[in-house]
C-alpha positions as CSV (number, residue, x, y, z in Angstrom):
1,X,-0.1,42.8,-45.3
2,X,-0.7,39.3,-44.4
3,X,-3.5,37.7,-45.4
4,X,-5.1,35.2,-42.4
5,X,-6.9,32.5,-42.8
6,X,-9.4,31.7,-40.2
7,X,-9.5,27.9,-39.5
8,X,-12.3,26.3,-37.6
9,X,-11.3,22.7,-36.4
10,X,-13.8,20.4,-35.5
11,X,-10.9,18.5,-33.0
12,X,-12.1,14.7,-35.0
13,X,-8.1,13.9,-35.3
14,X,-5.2,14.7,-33.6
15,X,-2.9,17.5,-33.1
16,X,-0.3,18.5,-36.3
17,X,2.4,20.8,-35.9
18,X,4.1,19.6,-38.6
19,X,2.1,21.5,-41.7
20,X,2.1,24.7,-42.9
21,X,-1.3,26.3,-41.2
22,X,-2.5,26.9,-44.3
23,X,-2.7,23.5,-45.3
24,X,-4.3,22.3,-42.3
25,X,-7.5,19.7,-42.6
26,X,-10.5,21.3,-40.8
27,X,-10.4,18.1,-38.7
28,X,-7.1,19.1,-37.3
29,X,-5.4,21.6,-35.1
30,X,-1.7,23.1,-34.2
31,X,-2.8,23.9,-30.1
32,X,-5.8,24.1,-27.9
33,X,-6.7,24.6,-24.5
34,X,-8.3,23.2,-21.7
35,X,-9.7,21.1,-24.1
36,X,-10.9,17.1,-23.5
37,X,-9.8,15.5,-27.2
38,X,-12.7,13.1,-28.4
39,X,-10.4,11.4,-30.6
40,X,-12.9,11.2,-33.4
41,X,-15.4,9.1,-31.5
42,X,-16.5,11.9,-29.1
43,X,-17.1,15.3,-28.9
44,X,-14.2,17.7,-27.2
45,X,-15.2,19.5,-23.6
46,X,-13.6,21.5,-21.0
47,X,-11.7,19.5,-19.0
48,X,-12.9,19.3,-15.8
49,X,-11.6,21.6,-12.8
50,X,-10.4,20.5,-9.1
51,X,-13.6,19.3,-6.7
52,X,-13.4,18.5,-3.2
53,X,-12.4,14.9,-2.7
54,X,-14.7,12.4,-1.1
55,X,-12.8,11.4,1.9
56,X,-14.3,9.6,4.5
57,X,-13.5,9.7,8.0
58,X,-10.5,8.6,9.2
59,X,-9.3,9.1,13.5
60,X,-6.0,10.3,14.0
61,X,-4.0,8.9,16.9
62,X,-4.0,11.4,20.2
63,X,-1.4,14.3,20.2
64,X,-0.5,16.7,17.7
65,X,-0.2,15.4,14.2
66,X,1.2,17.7,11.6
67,X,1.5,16.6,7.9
68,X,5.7,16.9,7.0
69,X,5.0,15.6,3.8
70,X,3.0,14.5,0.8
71,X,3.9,12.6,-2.7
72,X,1.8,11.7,-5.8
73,X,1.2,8.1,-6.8
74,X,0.2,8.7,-10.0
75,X,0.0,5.0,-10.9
76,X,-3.3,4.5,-8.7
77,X,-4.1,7.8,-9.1
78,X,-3.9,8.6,-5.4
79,X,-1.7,10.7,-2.4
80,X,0.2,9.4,0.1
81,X,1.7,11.8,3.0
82,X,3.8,11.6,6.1
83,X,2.0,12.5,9.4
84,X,4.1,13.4,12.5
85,X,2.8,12.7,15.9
86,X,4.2,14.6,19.5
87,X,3.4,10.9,21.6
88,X,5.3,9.0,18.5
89,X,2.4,7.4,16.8
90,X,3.9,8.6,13.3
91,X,1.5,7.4,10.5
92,X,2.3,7.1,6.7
93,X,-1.2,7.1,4.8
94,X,-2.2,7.0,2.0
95,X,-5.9,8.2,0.1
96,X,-7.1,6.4,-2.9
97,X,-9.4,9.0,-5.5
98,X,-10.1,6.0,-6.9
99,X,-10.8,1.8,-6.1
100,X,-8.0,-0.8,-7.3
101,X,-9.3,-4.1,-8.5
102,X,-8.9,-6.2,-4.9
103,X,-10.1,-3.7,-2.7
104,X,-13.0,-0.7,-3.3
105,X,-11.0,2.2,-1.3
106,X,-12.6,5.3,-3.3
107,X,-12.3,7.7,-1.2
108,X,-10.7,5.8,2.0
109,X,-7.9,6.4,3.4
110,X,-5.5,3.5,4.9
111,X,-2.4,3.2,7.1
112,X,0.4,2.0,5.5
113,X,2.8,1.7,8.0
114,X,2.7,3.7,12.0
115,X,4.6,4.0,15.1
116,X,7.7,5.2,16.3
117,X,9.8,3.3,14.2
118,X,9.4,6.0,11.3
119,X,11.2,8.0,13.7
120,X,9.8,11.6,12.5
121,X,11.6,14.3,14.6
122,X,9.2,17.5,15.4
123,X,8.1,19.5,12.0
124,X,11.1,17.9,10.2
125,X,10.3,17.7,6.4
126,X,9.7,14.6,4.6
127,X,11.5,15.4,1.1
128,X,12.9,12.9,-2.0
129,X,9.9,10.7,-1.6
130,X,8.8,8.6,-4.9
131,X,6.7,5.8,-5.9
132,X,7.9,3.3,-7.6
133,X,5.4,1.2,-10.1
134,X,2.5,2.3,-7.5
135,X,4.0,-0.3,-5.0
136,X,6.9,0.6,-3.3
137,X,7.2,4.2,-1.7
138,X,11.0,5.8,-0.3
139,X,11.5,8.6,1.4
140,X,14.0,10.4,3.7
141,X,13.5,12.8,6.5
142,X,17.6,13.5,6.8
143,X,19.5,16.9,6.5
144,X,23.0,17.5,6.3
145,X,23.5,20.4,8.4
146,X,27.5,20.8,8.0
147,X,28.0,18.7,5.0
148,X,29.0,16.0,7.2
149,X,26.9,15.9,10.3
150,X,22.9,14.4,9.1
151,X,19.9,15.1,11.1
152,X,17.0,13.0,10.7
153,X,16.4,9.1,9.6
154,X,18.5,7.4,6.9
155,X,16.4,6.5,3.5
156,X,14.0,4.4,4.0
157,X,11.4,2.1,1.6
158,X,8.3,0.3,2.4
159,X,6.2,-2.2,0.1
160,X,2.6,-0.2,0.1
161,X,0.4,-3.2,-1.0
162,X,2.2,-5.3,1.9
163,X,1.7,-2.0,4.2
164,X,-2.2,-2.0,4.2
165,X,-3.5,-4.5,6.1
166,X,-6.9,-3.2,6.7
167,X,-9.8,-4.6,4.1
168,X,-7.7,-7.7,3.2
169,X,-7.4,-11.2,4.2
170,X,-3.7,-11.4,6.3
171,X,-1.6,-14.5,5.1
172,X,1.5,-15.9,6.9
173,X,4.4,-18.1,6.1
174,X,5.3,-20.8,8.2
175,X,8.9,-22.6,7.4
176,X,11.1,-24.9,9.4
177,X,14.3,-25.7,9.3
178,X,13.8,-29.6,10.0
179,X,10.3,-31.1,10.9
180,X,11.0,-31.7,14.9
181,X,9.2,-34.2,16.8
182,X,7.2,-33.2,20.0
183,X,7.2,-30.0,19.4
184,X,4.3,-27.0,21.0
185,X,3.0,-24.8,18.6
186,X,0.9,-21.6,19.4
187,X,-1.0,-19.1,17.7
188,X,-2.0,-15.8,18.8
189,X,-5.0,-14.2,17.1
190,X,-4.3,-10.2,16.8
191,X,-7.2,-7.7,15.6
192,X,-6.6,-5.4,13.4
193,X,-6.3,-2.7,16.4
194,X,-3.8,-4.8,17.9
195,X,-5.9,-6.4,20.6
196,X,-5.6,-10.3,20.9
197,X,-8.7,-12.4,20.2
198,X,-7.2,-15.4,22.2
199,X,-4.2,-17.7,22.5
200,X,-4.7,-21.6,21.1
201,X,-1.8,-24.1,20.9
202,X,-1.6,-27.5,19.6
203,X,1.3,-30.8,19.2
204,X,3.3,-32.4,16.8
205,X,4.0,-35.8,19.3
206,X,4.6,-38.4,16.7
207,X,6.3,-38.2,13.2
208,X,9.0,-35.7,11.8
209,X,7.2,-34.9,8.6
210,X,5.3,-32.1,6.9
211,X,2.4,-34.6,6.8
212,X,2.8,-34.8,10.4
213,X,2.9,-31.1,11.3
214,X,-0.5,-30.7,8.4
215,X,-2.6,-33.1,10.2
216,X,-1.9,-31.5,13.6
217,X,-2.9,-28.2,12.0
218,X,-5.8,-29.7,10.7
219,X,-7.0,-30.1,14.4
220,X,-7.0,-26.2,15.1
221,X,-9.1,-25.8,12.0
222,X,-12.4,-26.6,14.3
223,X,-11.2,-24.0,16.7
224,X,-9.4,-20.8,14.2
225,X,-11.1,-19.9,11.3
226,X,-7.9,-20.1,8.5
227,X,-7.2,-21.9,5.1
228,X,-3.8,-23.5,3.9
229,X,-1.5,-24.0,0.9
230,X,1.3,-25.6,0.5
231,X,4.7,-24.6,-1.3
232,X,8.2,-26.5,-1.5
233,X,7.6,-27.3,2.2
234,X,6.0,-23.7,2.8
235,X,2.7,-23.3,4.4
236,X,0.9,-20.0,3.6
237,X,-2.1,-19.6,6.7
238,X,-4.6,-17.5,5.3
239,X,-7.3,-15.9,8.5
240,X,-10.6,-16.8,7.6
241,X,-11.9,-13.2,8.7
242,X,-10.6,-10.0,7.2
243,X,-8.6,-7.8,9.2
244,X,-7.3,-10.9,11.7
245,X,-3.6,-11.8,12.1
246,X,-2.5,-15.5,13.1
247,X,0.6,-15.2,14.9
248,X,2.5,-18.7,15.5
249,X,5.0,-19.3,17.6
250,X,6.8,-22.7,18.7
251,X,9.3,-24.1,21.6
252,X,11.1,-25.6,18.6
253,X,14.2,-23.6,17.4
254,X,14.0,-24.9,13.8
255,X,10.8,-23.5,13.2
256,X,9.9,-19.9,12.4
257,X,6.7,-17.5,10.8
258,X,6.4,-14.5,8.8
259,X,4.2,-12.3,7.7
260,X,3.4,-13.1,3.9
261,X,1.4,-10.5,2.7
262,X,1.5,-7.8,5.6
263,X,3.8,-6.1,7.9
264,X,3.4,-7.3,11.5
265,X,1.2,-5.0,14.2
């Protein structure tokens, strides 16, 4: 008959299935189970079970919305899924289990990207979605039905840092081409429900330079709350209130804006 040997581990070092049992330090072990590991500086506990999240509200668009899809970001500890609308106001959200070091969302959820252009059709599945480094999220919707024929949107990929917009300060890029001369230049305030604030505009009527084009946005600074920086001819507009977007337009062909660190409403 064999002869066991109890062994009582106190869990102080970490697991060794390399020795023979018998040899085993009573500060070691070969398995356990739902077991938190102090690593010899604490004491081991059962690891904690699922709770009910804290979520706080968050309104849906009107119509039916149906979840066709969920996927783990396991990088910022959070979940983001697909939500299908019947009036086309898709939504892609995500909810954060935990804050991230710019912006305290524990227990928020936020819209990365909505609308119709995520073209969900009906209770179509979401399926292959990943995370990539906790900042970019791809997905598909598509279905080959014969092998050849695909129902549903092609692969798609969206930047999810850039996709929030809510809780942040919105940034744009302006960039030109050449500096024109006499030149109109407007800017469109847009809230973060996609109302417009108010419509301002301003001149360039003397001088083809970036120094030109600075001090003329200097003058809307006593009407627009925003901030500047300036790049290798680049000028990033920064909104002075969360949640605002400065649109900017121009008659001038040679001059064009982006959205820097946001996708446009």
């Amino acid at each position: 008959m064999t002869n066991h040997k109890k062994h009582i581990s106190d869990f102080s070092e970490l697991i060794n299935k390399d020795v023979d049992p018998r040899s085993l330090k009573n500060t070691m072990y070969i398995d356990a189970m739902n077991i938190d590991n102090g690593f010899g500086y604490a004491t081991p506990s059962n690891i904690r079970g699922n709770e009910t999240p804290d979520v706080k509200d968050f309104t849906l668009s009107n119509g039916e919305n149906r979840v066709i899809g969920a996927v783990e970001d396991k990088v910022t500890n959070s979940v983001i899924y697909f939500i299908q609308n019947s009036l086309g106001f898709h939504k892609i959200i995500k909810w954060f289990s935990e804050g991230d070091s710019l912006y305290n969302y524990k227990g928020e959820e936020r819209q990365i990207i909505g609308g119709s252009v995520l073209e969900f059709i009906g209770s179509q599945k979401v399926h292959s979605a990943e995370v990539i480094d906790g900042r970019y999220l791809i997905w598909t919707d598509g279905y080959s039905v014969d092998g050849e024929t695909v129902i549903g949107g092609v692969p798609k990929k969206i930047n999810i840092e850039k996709g929030i917009k809510k809780g942040k300060f919105l940034q744009t890029e302006i960039n030109f081409t050449e500096f024109p001369v006499g030149s109109e230049y407007f800017v469109n305030i847009i809230n973060e429900d996609g109302t417009s604030t108010g419509s301002f505009s301003f001149w360039v009527s003397t001088g083809n330079s970036l120094t030109a084009f600075l001090a003329a946005l200097d003058t809307l600074k006593g009407t627009i709350d925003f901030t500047y920086t300036v790049c290798n001819n680049k000028i990033i507009v920064t909104a002075g209130e969360i949640g605002k977007e400065l649109v900017f337009t121009s008659t001038s062909s040679v001059f064009f804006s982006i959205p820097f660190n946001y996708y446009p409403t």
